[in-house]
N, C-alpha and C positions, 0 to 999 in steps of 0.2 A: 793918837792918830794925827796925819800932816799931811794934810792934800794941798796942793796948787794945780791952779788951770790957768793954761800963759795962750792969750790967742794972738798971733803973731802975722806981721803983713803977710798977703799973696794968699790970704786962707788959710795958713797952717794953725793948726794946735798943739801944744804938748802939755798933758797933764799925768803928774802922780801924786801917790798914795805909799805914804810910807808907814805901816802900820808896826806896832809891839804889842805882844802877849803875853800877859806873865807867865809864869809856871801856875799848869790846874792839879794839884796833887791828888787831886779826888778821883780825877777822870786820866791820872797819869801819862800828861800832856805836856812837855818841855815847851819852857817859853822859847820865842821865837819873833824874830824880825820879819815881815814880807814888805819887798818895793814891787810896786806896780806902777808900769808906764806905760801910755798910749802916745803915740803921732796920726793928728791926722791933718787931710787935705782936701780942702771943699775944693774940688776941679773946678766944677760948676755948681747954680744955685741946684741942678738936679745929680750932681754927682758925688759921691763922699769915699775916701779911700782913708784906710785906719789902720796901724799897727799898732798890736799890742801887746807887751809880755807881762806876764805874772810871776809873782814868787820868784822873782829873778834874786833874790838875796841864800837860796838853798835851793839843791837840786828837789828835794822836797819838806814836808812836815806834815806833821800831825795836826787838826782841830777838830772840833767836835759840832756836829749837825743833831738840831733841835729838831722834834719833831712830835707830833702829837702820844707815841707811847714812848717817849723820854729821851736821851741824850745817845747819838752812836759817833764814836770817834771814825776820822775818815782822813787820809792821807791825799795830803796834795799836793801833785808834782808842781815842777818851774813848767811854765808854759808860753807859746810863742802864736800868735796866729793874727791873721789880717781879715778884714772885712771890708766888703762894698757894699756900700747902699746907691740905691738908684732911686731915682721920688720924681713920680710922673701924675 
């Protein structure tokens, strides 16, 4: 894993996450690349505005979600979306 977080004048952010997986043969799971990148923008001390995409390296892939009655593999698309926070 390879993350940077750049906080940059005027408020802005830009942070990513470059992850690799190897191949899970047990759970027949191909290894795989995922980059994840966020921008964001403190308007103000109460305003925050953020984009951010996932798994931008494949339209999708395969891992696997841990959970209390064992291991279920689960497909995860590239994904795009933005959020506002407001703090009053």
């Amino acid at each position: 894993n390879l993350r940077s977080r750049l906080d940059l004048p005027g408020g802005w952010e830009f942070d990513t996450a470059f992850n690799y997986v190897d191949r899970l043969p047990d759970l027949d799971i191909d290894e795989y690349f995922r980059l994840d990148v966020r921008l964001g923008w403190h308007v103000s001390q109460h305003v925050e505005l953020n984009v951010t995409g996932q798994n931008l390296t494949e339209k999708r892939h395969q891992e696997f979600l841990g959970f209390a009655g064992g291991i279920q593999p689960a497909l995860v698309p590239r994904s795009v979306y933005g959020k506002v926070t407001l703090r009053y």
